[in-house]
N, C-alpha and C positions, 0 to 999 in steps of 0.2 A: 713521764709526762708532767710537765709543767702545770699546775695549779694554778687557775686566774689570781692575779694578786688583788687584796682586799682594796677599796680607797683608805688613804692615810686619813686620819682623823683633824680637825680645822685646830691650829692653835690661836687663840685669841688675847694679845698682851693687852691689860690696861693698865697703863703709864700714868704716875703720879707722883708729884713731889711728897716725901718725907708731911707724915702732922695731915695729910688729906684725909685717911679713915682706913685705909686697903686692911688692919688688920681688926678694926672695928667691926668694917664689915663683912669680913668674910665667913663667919659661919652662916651669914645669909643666904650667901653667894652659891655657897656649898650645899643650902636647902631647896635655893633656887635649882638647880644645876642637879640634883640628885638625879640618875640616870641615865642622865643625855652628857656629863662633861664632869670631866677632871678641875676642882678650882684648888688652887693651890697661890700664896704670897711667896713671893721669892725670898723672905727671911726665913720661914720656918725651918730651914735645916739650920740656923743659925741656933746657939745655945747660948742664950744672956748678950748674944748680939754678936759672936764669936763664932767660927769655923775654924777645930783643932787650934783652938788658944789664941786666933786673931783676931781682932776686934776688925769684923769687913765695914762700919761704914767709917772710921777713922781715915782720916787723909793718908795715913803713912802708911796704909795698905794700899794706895793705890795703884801698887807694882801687881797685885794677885786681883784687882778687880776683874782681868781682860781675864783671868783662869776662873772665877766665880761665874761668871758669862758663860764660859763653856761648858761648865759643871751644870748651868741651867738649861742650856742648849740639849746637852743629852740626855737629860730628864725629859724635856719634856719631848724631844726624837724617839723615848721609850716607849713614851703615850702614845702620842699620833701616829705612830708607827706600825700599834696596836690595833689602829682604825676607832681610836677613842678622841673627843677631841677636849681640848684642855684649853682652860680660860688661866692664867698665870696674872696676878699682880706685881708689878714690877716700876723700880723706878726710871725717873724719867731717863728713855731712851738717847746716847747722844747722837743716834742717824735714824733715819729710817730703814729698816728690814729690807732684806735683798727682794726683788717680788719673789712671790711663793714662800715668802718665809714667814708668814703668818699676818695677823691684821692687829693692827695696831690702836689701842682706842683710848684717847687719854679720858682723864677724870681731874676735877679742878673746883676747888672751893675759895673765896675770898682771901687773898694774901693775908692780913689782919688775923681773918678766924686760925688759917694755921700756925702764926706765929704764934698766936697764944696758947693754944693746943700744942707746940713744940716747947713752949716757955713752960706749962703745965707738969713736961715730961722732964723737966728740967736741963733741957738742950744747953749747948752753947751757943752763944751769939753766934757763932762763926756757924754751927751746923742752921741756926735760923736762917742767916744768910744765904747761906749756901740752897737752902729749901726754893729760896725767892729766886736766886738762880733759876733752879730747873725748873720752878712754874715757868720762868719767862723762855728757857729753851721749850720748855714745853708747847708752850703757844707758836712759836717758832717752826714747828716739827711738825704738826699738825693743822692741817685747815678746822677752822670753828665748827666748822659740822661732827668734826673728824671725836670731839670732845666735851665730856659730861659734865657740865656745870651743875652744884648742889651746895644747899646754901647749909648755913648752921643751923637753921628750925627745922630741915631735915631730920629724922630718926635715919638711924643706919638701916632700917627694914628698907625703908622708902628710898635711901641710895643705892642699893642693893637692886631693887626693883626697877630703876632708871639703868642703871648699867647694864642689869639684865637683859632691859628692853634694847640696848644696844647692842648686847651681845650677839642674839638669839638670832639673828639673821646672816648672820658669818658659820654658826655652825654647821657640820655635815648631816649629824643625824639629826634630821628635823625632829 
């Protein structure tokens, strides 16, 4: 006899350009989130920025980006799958998600503030660049509702608590 199947757990992306705060604030995220939701940054299997000796966010990896995507894909299918639902940090998306394949929520801080926070990390011009890019696909991608604006006098508690608050209505286990 067949066993009803569980409902799959909500996956929640928030989308942001590079220098916005996702690894700032995630152990907030994760405080927030403690057992209702999986929070997870999509570098952290990275090692010093590297997966098995490649540097993923180098442009001359961008032949294994589309296989880092589906390396994130089944991760987080292991979750939801689970009937757990998981909130992922992640950069900026370049389409929108098939429906049913999760909700999408960006996050967005003042061009300026991140380039200096990128300048800080001692980025290249070109990865700064590139950041101002996906803010702008970012906006693109999503309707203004759709995304979290937070300024620099923000603490990372209190953007954590704003994204929360946007989270929190997408997931399954209320």
């Amino acid at each position: 006899m067949n066993e009803p199947r569980q409902p799959d757990g909500a996956l929640i992306l928030i989308s942001a350009p590079p220098g916005t705060g996702k690894s700032t604030v995630l152990p907030h995220m994760i405080s927030l989130a403690r057992g209702r939701a999986v929070v997870a940054d999509i570098d952290e299997v990275l090692e010093h920025g590297t997966l098995l000796g490649v540097k993923v966010a180098d442009r001359s990896a961008a032949a294994i980006w589309p296989a880092y995507d589906r390396l994130w894909e089944r991760i987080t299918s292991f979750v939801t799958r689970s009937g757990f639902d998981m909130v992922l940090f992640a950069q900026v998306l370049d389409k929108h998600p098939a429906p049913g394949a999760g909700t999408v929520i960006g996050w967005e801080i003042d061009d300026d503030v991140r380039d200096i926070r990128l300048q800080n990390r001692q980025e290249s011009k070109a990865t700064i660049a590139d950041a101002r890019l996906d803010a702008i696909a970012l906006r693109k991608l999503l309707p203004r509702s759709s995304i979290i604006y937070t300024s620099r006098a923000e603490t990372p508690e209190r953007c954590a608590d704003a994204l929360w608050r946007a989270v929190e209505p997408h997931l399954q286990s209320k």
